[in-house]
C-alpha positions as CSV (number, residue, x, y, z in Angstrom):
1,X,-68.7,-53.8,-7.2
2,X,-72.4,-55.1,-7.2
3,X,-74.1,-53.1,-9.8
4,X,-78.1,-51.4,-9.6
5,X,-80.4,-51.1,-12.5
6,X,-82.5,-48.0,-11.9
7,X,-86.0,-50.9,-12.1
8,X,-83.8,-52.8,-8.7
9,X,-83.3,-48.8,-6.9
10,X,-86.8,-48.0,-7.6
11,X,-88.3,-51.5,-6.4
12,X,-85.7,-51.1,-3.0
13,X,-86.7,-47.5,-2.5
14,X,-90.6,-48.2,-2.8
15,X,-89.5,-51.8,-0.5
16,X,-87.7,-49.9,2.3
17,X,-90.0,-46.7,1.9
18,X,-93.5,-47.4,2.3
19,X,-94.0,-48.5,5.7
20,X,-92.3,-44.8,7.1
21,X,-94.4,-43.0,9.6
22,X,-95.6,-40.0,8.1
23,X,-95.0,-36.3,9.7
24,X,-98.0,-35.3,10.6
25,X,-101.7,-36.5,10.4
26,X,-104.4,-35.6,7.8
27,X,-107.5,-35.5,9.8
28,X,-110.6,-34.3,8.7
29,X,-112.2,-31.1,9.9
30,X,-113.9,-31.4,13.4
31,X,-116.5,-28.9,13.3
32,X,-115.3,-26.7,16.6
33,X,-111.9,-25.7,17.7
34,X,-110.9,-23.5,20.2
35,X,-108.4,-21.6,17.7
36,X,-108.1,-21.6,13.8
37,X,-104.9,-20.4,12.1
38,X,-105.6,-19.4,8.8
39,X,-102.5,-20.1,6.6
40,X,-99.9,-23.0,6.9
41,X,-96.5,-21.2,6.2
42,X,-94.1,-21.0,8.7
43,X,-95.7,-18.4,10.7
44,X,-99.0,-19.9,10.9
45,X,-97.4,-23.3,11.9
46,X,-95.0,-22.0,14.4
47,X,-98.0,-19.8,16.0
48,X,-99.9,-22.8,16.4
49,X,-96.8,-24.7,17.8
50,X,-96.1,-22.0,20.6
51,X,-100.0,-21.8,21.0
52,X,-99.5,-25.9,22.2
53,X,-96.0,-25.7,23.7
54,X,-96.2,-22.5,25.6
55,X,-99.8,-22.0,26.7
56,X,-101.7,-25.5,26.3
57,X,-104.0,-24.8,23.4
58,X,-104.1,-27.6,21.7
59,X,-107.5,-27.9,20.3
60,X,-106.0,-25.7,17.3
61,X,-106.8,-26.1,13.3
62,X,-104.2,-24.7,10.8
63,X,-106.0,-24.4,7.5
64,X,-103.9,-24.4,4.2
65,X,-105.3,-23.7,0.9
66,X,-102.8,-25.7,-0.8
67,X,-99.8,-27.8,0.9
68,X,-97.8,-26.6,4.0
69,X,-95.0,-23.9,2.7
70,X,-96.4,-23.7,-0.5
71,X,-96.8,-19.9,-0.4
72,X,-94.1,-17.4,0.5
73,X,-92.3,-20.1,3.1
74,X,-91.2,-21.9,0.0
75,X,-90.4,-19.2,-2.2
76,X,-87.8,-16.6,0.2
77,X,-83.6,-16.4,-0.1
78,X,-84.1,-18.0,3.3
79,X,-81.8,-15.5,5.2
80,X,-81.9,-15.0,9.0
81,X,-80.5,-11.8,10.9
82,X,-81.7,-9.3,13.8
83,X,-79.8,-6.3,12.5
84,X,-82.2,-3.7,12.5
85,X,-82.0,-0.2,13.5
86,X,-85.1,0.6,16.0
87,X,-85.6,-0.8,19.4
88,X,-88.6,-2.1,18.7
89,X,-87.6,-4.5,15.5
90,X,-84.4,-5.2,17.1
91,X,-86.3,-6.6,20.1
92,X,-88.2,-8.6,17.9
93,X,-86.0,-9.5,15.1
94,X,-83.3,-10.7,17.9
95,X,-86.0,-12.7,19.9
96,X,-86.5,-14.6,16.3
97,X,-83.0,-15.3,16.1
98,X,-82.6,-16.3,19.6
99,X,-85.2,-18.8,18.7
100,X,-83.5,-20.0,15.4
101,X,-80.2,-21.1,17.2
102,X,-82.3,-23.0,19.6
103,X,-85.2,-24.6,17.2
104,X,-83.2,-27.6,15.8
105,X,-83.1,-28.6,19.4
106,X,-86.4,-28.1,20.2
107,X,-88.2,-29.8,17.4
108,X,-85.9,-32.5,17.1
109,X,-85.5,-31.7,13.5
110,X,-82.8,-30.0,11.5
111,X,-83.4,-27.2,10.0
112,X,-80.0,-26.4,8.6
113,X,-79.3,-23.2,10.2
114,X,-75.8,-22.0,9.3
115,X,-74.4,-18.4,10.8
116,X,-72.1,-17.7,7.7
117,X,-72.5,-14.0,8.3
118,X,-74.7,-11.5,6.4
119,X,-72.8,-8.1,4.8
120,X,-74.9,-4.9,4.0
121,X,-72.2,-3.3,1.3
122,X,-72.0,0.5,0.9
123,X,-71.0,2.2,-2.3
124,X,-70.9,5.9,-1.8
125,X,-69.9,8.5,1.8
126,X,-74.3,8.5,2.6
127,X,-74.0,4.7,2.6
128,X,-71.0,4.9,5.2
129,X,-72.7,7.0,7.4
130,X,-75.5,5.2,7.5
131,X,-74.5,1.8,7.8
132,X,-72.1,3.4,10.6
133,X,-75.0,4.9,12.5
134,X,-77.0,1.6,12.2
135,X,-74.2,-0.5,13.3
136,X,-74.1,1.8,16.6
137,X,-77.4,1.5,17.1
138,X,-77.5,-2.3,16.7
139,X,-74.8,-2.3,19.4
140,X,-76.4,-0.1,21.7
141,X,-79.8,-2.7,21.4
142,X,-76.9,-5.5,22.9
143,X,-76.9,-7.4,19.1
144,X,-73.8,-8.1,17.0
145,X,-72.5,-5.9,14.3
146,X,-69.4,-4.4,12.8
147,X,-68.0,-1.5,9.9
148,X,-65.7,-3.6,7.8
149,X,-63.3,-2.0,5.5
150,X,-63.2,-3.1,1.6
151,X,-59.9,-5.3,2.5
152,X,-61.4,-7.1,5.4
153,X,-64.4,-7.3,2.9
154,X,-62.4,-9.1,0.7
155,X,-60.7,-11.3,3.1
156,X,-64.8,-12.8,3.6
157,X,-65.4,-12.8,0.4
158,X,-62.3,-12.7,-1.9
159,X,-63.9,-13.2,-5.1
160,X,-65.6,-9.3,-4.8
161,X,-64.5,-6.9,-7.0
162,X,-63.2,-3.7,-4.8
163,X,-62.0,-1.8,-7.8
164,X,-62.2,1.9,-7.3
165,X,-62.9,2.3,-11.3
166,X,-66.0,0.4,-10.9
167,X,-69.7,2.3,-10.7
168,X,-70.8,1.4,-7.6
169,X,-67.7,0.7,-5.7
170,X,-67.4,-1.0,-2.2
171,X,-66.4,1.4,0.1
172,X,-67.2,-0.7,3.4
173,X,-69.7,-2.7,4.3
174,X,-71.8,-3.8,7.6
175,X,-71.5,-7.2,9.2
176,X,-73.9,-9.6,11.5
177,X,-71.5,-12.6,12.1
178,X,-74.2,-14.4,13.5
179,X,-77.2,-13.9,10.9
180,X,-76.9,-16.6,8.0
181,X,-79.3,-18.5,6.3
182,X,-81.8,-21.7,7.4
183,X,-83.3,-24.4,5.6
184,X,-86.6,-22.9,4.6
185,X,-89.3,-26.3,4.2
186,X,-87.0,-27.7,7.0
187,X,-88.5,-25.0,8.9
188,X,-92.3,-25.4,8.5
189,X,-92.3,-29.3,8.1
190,X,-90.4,-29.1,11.9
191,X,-93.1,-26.4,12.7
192,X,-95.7,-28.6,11.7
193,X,-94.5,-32.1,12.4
194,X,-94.3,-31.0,16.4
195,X,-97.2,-28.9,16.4
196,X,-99.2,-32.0,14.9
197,X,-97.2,-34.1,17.7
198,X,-99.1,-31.9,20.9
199,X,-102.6,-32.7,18.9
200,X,-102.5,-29.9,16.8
201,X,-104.8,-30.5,13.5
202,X,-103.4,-29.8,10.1
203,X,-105.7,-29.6,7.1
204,X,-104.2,-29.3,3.6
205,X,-106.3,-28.2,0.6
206,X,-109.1,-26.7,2.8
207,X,-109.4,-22.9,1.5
208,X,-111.3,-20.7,3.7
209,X,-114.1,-18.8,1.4
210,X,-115.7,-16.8,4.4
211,X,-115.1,-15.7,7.7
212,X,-118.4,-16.0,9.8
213,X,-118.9,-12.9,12.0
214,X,-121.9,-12.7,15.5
215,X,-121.9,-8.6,15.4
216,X,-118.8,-7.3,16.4
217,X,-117.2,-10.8,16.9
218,X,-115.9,-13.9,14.9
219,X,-117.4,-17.2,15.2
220,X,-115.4,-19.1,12.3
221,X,-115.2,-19.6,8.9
222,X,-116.9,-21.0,5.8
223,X,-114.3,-23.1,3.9
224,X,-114.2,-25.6,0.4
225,X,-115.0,-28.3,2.8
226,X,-117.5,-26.6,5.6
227,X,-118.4,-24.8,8.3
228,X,-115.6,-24.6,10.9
229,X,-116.5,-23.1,13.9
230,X,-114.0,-21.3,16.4
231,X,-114.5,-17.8,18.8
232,X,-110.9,-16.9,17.6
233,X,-109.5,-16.7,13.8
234,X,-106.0,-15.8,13.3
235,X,-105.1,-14.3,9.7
236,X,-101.6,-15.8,9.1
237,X,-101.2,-15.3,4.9
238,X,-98.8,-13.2,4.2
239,X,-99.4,-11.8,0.4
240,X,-103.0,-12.3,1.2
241,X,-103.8,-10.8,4.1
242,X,-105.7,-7.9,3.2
243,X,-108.2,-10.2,1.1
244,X,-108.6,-12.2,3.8
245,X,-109.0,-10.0,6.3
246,X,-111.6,-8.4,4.1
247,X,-114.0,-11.3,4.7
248,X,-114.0,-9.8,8.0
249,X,-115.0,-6.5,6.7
250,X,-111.6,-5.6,7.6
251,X,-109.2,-2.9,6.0
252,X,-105.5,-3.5,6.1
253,X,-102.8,-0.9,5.3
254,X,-101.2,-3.6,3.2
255,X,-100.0,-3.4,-0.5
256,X,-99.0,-6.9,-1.8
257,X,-95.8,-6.8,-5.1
258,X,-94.4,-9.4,-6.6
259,X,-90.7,-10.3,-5.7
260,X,-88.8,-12.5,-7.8
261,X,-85.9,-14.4,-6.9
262,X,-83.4,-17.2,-8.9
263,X,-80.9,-19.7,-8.3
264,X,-77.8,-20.9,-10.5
265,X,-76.2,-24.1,-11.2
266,X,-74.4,-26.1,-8.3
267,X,-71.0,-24.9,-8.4
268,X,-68.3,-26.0,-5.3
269,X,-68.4,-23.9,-2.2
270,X,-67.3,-20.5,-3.3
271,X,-69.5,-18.4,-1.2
272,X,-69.6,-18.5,2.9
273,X,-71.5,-15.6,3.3
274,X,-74.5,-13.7,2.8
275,X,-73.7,-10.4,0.5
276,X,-76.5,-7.8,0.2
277,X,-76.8,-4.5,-1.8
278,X,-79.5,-2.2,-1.5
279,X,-77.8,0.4,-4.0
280,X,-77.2,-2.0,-6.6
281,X,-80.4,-4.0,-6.0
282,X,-79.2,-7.4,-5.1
283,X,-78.3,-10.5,-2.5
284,X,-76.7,-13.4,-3.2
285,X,-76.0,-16.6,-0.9
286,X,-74.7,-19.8,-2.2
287,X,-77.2,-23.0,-0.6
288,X,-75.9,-26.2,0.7
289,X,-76.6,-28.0,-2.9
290,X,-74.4,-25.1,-4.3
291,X,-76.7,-23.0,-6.2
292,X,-76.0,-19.6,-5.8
293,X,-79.0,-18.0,-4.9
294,X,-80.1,-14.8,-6.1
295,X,-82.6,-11.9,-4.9
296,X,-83.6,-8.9,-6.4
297,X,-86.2,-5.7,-5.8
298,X,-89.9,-6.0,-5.8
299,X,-91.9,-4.8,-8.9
300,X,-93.1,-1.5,-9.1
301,X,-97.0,-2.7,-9.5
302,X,-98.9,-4.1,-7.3
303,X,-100.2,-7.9,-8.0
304,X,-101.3,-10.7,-6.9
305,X,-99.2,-12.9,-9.0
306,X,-96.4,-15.0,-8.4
307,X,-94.0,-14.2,-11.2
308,X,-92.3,-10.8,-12.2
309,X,-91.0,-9.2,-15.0
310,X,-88.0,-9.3,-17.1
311,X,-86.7,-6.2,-16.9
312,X,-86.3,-6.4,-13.0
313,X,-84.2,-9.9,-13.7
314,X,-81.9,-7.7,-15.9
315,X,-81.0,-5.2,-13.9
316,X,-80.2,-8.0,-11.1
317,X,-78.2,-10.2,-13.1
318,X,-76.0,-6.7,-13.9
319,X,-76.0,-6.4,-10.2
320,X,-74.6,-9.3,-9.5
321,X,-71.8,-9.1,-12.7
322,X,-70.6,-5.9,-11.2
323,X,-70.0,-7.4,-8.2
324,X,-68.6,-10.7,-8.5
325,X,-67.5,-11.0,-12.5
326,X,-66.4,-14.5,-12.2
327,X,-70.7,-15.2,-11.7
328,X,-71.0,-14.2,-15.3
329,X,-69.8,-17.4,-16.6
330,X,-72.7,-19.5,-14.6
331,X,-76.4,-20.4,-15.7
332,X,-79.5,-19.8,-14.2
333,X,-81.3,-22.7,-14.2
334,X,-84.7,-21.6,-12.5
335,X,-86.5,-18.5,-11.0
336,X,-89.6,-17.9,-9.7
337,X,-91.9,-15.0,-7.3
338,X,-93.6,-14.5,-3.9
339,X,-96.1,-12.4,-3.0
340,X,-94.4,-9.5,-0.8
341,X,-96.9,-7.9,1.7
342,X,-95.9,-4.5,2.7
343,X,-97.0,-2.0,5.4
344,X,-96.5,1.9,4.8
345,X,-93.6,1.9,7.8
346,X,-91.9,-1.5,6.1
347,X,-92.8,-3.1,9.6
348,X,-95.5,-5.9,10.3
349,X,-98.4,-6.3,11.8
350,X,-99.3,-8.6,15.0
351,X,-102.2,-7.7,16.4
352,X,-105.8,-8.2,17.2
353,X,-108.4,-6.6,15.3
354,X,-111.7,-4.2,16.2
355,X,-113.6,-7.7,15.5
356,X,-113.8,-9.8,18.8
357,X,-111.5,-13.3,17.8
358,X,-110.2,-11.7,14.9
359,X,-106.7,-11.7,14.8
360,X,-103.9,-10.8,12.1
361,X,-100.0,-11.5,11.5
362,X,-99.2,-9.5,8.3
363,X,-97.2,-7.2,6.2
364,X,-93.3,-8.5,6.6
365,X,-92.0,-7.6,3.6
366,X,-89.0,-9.3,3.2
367,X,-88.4,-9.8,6.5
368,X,-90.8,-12.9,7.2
369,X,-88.6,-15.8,6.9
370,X,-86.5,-14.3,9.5
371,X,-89.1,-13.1,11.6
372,X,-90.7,-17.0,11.8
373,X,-90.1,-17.9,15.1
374,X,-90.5,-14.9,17.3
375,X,-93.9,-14.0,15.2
376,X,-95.4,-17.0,16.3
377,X,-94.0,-16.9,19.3
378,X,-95.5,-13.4,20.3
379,X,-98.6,-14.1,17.8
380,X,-99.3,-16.9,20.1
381,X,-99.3,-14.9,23.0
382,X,-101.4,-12.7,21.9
383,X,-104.2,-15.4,20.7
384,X,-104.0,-17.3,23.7
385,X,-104.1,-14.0,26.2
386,X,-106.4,-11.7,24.1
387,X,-103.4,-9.2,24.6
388,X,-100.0,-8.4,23.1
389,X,-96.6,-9.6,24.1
390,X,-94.4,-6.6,25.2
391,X,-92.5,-7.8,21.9
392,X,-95.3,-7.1,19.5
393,X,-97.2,-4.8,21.7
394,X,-95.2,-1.7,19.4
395,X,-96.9,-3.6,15.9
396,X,-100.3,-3.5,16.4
397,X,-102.4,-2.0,14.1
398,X,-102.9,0.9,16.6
399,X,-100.3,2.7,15.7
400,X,-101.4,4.1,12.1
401,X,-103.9,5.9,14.0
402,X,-101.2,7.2,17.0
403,X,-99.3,7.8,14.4
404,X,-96.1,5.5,15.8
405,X,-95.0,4.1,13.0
406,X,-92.0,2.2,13.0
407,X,-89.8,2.8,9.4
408,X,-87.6,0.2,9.2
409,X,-87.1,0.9,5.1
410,X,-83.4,1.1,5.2
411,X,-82.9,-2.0,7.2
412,X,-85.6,-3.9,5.6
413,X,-83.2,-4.4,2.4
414,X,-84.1,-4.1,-1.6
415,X,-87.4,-5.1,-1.3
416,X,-89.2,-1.5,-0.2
C-alpha cells in the first residue's frame, strides 16, 4: 500500500482543490434593488430564493452581518416536524415540511434530511391527556401522529429507561414518524447557492446600521459599506429582530433568551430517533457523525448573548441520565447558545408592517429551523404581492391588537 505524508495530502488537496467553482458570488453592493432581505440564515436566504423561483424578483440583495448561517441557522438541534396543535401552525408547520421532503430535489443539493421519527414523552396522567388530545387534533388537520405505549416506546428506542420507580417515568409518548432531523448549513448553503444561481446578490460582512425611512415608507438602509437603496426591506434576524426593526421606529412584541445546546462524542449508531421531554427539560438526537446532540430550556433572563449558564446545563445533563443511563458514561466535547426570539403566543411573525416596504419574519422560538422553507415560502409572497399568503395571513402582527393570538406553548417544546 502506497503510503501519504500529511506535506503530499496537503499539496494534493490544495492541487485538486483550487480551481473549484465557488457557490455563490461575492458581488459588491449595487446601489438599488428592488428587494433587500436583511439577514442571511435560512429564512432570509430561502425568502429570497422563492422571491426568484416563484414570483421573478430577482433584483434581490440578502445582507449578512457576518457569514451565511452564522446566527441561529448554525447553532439549532436541527429537528424538522409539523406536529402542532392549532390549525393555523399545523397549516404552516406541514406546508414547511412538505417543502423539506422535496428541497434536496429542488436545489440539487443535499441537505441530509432523514425522517427518523420525533417522540414527545409523557411522564404523569395531564401529560397523557394532553399529548392524546394533541395527537387528535393533528389527525383531524390530515398530518401524521400516534399515542405510543412505554413498550412500543421501547421497541424505538430500547436503550430508555421505562422503570416505574424512576421520577419522571414514561408513561407514553407522542409520535410524528415523518418529522426527523436535516442538515442545518446544508440547508442555507443550498438556499443560497440557488438563490445566487437566478441572480440573486449575496453580501457577507455588510451590517445594516440604519434603515432609511420617506414618512411613512422605507426607502433602504444605511449599512458598514453604504447607502443601499430599495422601496421594500424585509427584517429576517431572528434574535434580532426587535433591534432591527427599531431602526424603523418599530416596536415588536419580541423578547430575545439565550438557549444553549451541546453535543457528545461520536459514538456508533445508537439512536434513530428524535426523543423530546418537555417535563424533564430535554431532547436528544444522535447526528450522522454520531454525536449525540443535546438541547435544553432557554434561560430565565433575557440577553442578547450567545452563551448560557451553568446551572441550566446541569439540570439537562440530569435530564438526559434519567432517561437513558447508559449516556452517563459519554463526554461532552462542545456546547454553545442561540439567540431564541419569542412572541407572547410562542407563534411567529410574518407580516408587513405600518411602515410602507417594511417587512418582518420574526419570533420562532424554537421552531425556526423547521419552519425554514414554508416561512420563506409565504414571506416571499407576501413581499412580492404586498399581501399575506392564506398560510401566514393568521401571523401577522394584527392579531396582538384583535386579540387572535395563536398559543402554541405546549407544542412549541422546552424552549417557552
Amino acid at each position: 500500500m502506497k503510503k501519504y505524508s500529511i506535506f503530499s495530502l496537503a499539496r494534493n488537496a490544495f492541487k485538486f482543490h483550487q480551481d473549484w467553482e465557488k457557490a455563490w458570488r461575492s458581488p459588491e453592493p449595487k446601489k438599488n434593488y428592488d428587494a433587500i432581505i436583511v439577514g442571511g440564515g435560512g429564512h432570509g436566504l430561502a425568502t429570497a430564493y422563492y422571491l426568484a423561483k416563484e414570483h421573478g424578483i430577482t433584483n434581490v440583495a440578502v445582507i449578512e452581518k457576518g457569514w451565511l448561517g452564522g446566527g441561529n441557522t448554525g447553532r439549532n438541534t436541527t429537528i424538522i416536524r409539523s406536529n402542532y396543535l392549532w390549525d393555523e401552525s399545523a397549516r404552516m408547520y406541514e406546508k414547511s415540511l412538505q417543502l423539506y421532503e422535496g428541497l434536496s430535489q429542488d436545489l440539487n443539493y443535499n441537505i441530509m434530511l432523514s425522517q427518523r421519527g420525533v417522540l414527545n414523552l409523557a411522564h404523569n396522567l395531564q401529560d397523557i391527556r394532553e399529548l392524546k388530545r394533541r395527537v387528535n387534533a393533528i389527525k383531524l388537520n390530515g398530518i401524521d401522529s400516534e399515542f405510543l405505549t412505554p413498550e412500543q416506546i421501547k421497541s424505538i428506542v430500547p436503550m430508555i429507561n421505562i422503570s416505574p420507580s424512576i421520577r419522571y417515568p414514561v408513561l407514553g409518548a407522542s409520535i410524528q414518524r415523518r418529522g426527523g432531523v436535516a442538515r442545518h448549513d446544508a440547508v442555507a448553503w443550498g438556499y443560497a447557492r440557488a438563490a445566487d444561481a437566478r441572480g440573486v446578490d449575496i453580501i457577507q460582512q455588510c451590517e445594516v446600521t440604519g434603515i432609511i425611512r420617506d414618512g411613512g415608507r422605507v426607502t433602504g438602509v444605511e449599512t458598514t459599506r453604504g447607502v443601499i437603496n430599495a422601496p421594500k426591506v424585509a427584517i429576517v434576524t431572528a434574535g434580532h429582530s426587535s433591534v432591527l426593526a427599531a431602526m424603523a421606529d418599530v416596536r415588536l412584541p419580541i423578547s430575545s433568551f439565550p438557549l444553549q445546546a451541546m453535543v457528545t462524542e461520536p459514538v456508533k449508531p445508537i439512536l434513530n430517533s428524535v426523543v423530546m421531554s418537555n417535563a424533564v427539560h430535554c431532547y436528544i438526537s444522535q447526528s450522522d457523525k454520531g454525536e449525540l446532540v443535546l438541547g435544553a430550556g432557554i434561560d430565565g433572563y433575557n440577553s442578547y448573548t450567545q452563551r448560557g449558564s451553568l446551572h441550566i446545563v446541569e439540570e439537562q445533563l440530569a435530564a438526559v441520565c434519567l432517561l437513558f443511563p447508559i449516556f452517563s458514561r459519554l463526554r461532552i466535547m462542545r456546547k454553545w447558545g442561540g439567540i431564541v426570539d419569542t412572541c407572547p403566543d410562542a407563534s411567529p411573525i410574518v407580516s408587513k408592517t405600518h411602515v410602507d416596504g417594511l417587512y418582518i419574519n420574526g419570533g420562532w422560538g424554537t421552531g425556526g429551523f423547521k419552519g425554514t422553507p414554508a416561512s420563506g415560502w409565504t414571506f416571499a409572497h407576501t413581499i412580492a404581492r404586498d399581501e399575506p399568503h392564506a398560510l401566514n395571513a393568521p401571523f401577522t402582527l394584527d392579531r396582538f391588537t384583535s386579540g387572535s393570538l395563536i398559543d402554541e406553548h405546549g407544542a412549541a417544546a422546552v424552549a417557552h
